[in-house]
N, C-alpha and C positions, 0 to 999 in steps of 0.2 A: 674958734673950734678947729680940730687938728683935723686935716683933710684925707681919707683913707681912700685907697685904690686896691683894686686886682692884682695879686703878683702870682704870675703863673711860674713856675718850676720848675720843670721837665716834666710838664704833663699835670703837674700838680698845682694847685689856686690857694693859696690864704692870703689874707687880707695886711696889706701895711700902710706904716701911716706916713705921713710926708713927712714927719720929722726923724723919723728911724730911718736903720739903715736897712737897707735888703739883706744882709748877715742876720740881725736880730730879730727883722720880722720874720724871718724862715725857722732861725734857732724857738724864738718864742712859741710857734708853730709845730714845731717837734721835730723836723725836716731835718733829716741826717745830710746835708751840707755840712762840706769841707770848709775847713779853715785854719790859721795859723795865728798868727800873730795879734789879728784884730784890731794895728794900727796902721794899713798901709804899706807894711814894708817886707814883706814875705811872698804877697803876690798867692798864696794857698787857697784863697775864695776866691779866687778869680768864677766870675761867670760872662759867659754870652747875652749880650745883650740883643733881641731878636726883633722886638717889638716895645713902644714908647719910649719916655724920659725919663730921665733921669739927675740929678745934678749931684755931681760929685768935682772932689779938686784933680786940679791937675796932679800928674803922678810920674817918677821919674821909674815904678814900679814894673810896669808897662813897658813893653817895648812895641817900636814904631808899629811892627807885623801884630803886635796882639791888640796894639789901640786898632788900627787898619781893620783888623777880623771883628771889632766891637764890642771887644773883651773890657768888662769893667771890676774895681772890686766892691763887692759885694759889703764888704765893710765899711767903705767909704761914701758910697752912691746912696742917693734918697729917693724915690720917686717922686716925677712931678707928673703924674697921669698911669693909666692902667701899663702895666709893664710882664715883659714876657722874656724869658731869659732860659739859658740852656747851660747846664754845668761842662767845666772845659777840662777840668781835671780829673786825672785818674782816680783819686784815692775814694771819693763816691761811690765811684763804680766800680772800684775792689769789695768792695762792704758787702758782706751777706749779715744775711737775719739769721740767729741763733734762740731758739727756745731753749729756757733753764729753769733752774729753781734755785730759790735763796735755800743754803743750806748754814748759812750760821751769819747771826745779828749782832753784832756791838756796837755798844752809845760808849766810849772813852769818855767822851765830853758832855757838858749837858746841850751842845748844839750840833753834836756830831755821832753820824752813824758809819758803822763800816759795815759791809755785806761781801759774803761771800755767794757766788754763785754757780753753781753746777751745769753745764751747756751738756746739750745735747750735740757733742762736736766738740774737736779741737781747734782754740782760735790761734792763731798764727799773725803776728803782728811784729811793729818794729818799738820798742822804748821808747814811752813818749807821746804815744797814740792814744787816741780813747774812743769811744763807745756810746751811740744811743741807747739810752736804756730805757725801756717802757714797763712801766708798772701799773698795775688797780688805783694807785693811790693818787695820781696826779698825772700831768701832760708827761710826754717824751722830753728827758733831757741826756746832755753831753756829761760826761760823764769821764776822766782820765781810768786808763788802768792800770791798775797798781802791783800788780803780780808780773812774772817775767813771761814772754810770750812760748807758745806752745805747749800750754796745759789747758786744759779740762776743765777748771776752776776759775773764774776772773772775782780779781778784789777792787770794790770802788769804795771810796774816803766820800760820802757827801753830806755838805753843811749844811744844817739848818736855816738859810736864810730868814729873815724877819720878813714876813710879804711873800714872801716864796709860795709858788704856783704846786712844787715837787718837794723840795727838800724838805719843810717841815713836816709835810705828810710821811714823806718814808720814814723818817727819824720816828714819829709817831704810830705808824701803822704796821710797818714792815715786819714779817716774821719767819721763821724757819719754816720752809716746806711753800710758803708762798711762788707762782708761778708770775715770771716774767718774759721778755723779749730782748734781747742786743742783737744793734745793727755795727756790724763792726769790722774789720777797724777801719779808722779814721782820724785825719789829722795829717799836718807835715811836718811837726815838733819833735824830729828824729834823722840823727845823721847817721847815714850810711857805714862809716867808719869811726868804729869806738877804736883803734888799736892807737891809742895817744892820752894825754891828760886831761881828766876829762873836772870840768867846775858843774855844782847842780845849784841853784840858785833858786828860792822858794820861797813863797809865805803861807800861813793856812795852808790847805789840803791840797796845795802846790806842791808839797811831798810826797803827791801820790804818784803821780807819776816818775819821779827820783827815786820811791821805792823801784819799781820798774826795773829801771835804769841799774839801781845799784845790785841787787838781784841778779841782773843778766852778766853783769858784770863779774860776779863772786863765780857763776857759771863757769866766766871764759876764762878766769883763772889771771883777770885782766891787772901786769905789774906795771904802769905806766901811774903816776900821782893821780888821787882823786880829792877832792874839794867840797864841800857841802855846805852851804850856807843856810838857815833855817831860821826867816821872823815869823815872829808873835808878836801879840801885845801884852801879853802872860803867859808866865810856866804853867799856870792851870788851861791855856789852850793848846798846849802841848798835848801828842798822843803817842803812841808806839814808839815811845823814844828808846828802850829797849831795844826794840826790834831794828830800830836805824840803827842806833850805836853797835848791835852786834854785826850787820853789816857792813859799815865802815870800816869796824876793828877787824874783818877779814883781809884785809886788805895791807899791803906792803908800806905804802909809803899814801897816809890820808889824814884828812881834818876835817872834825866835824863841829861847826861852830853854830849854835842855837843864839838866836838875838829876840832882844825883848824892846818892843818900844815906849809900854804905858811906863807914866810913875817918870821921878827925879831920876838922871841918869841914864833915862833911856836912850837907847839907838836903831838904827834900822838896816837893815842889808846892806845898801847903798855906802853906808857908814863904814866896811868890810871889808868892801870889795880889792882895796890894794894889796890885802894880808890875804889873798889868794896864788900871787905868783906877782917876781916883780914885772914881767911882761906874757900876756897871754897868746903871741905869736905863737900859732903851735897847737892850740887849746881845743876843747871843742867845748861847749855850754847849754846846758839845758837851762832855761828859765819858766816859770810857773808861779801862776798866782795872780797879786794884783795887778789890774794892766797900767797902773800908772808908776809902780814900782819895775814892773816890765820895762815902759817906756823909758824908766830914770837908769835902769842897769843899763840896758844897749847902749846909754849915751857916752857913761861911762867906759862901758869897757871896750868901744871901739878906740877912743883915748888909751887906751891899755895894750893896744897893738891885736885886737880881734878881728880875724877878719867875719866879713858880715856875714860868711854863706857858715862859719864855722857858729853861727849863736841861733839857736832854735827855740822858739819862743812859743809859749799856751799862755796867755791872756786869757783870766778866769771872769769875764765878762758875764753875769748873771745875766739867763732870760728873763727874768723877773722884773727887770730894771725898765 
């Protein structure tokens, strides 16, 4: 039997298990903790470690002064006894709470919901970021957002999981004029300078936030190459492909490639990724989606001449799991 301990928060107690990681038990928890990447290599969950153990690998992630100060990642570390830890990054504690209303419900898909939301406030974020969202329907979850920042409105893409704690409920529940909560923003799945060419790289509702991105972008008027890479496992799990494609086609010099992997023939992002640029020195990359397809892009495209601080990574890691 899996052995569960006290993880305190910043103040805050839920419960995790020795086999998880302090990322998951805190996300599964509703805990608007930062993060990034969700393998280790972005250093965005970093937390303080204050109090008890923990066992995590060693990390070249870390430097000497933040292992020194007791800094671990949150994604990687497990608990081996009650554990107390303190958040070491900003982006947390930029987050306010925004009260809104759902003002308009779409199912595209029979496992997917798109919601618009009406804040009380304007949120102000960077591409790429996302949002705790709490609803009537289920627990607090992470959430990308999909609209460009500094408006009044935010859009979130969320799937139906099977087992799902949240998703399937909102897919099922959710309605216009319904009252919610976002803690926002959050994440570090955004680079400070778009003025360059920029790849967005996605699976599933990994296109929400590359909506985001390509939005902000139509904004700035941005004439530097853009790249879009987009799996499935079917054109019927396809959504607002309209809406992307007219996006893109604003755009001077862009491509936008939809990949399908069920069925004879199929392929997968990974499979694409050369027909991006023959070297991505230069580049900047959003990635989004599965984290194992995450993992298998970064390998790549560091081989492709990327450097590492230029690939910004959201690993859609289900709390559910």
């Amino acid at each position: 039997m899996t052995r569960t301990y006290t993880l305190q928060w910043d103040g805050q107690s839920v419960t995790a298990d020795a086999d998880t990681s302090l990322l998951k038990s805190l996300l599964r928890a509703g805990k608007p903790v930062s993060y990034g990447c969700g393998s280790g290599n972005c250093g965005a969950c970093r937390l303080r470690l204050i109090e008890g153990d923990v066992d995590a690998p060693a990390t070249q992630t870390l430097s000497p002064a933040q292992r020194a100060a007791g800094e671990i990642l949150s994604c990687q570390a497990r608990p081996r006894s009650n554990v107390r830890v303190q958040s070491v990054t900003p982006t947390a504690g930029d987050a306010e709470t925004y009260s809104g209303t759902i003002t308009r419900v779409e199912r595209p898909t029979a496992d997917l919901v798109k919601l618009r939301v009406r804040l009380e406030g304007v949120l102000d974020f960077h591409p790429g970021q996302y949002g705790l969202l709490r609803t009537h329907y289920g627990p607090a979850r992470p959430y990308s957002l999909a609209n460009p920042p500094g408006q009044g409105v935010v859009e979130f893409h969320i799937r139906a999981v099977t087992g799902g704690k949240a998703g399937p409920q909102i897919y099922a529940q959710a309605k216009r004029g319904d009252r919610v909560e976002l803690t926002a923003p959050m994440g570090d799945a955004y680079a400070p300078d778009l003025n360059r060419p920029i790849a967005l790289i996605a699976t599933g509702t990994g296109m929400a936030p590359m909506k985001s991105v390509l939005a902000y972008l139509r904004q700035r008027e941005h004439r530097s190459p853009v790249r879009v890479l987009w799996g499935n496992r079917n054109p019927d799990d396809c959504y607002d492909m309209a809406a992307f494609e007219a996006l893109v086609e604003g755009f001077e010099d862009a491509q936008f490639l939809p990949v399908f992997s069920a069925g004879a023939g199929g392929t997968r992002v990974t499979d694409h990724l050369r027909a991006l640029a023959p070297s991505l020195l230069g580049w900047t990359v959003f990635c989004a989606g599965n984290p194992q397809m995450v993992r298998d892009v970064a390998q790549q495209l560091a081989l492709m001449g990327l450097a590492p601080h230029d690939f910004h990574a959201d690993p859609f890691t289900h709390a559910e799991d």
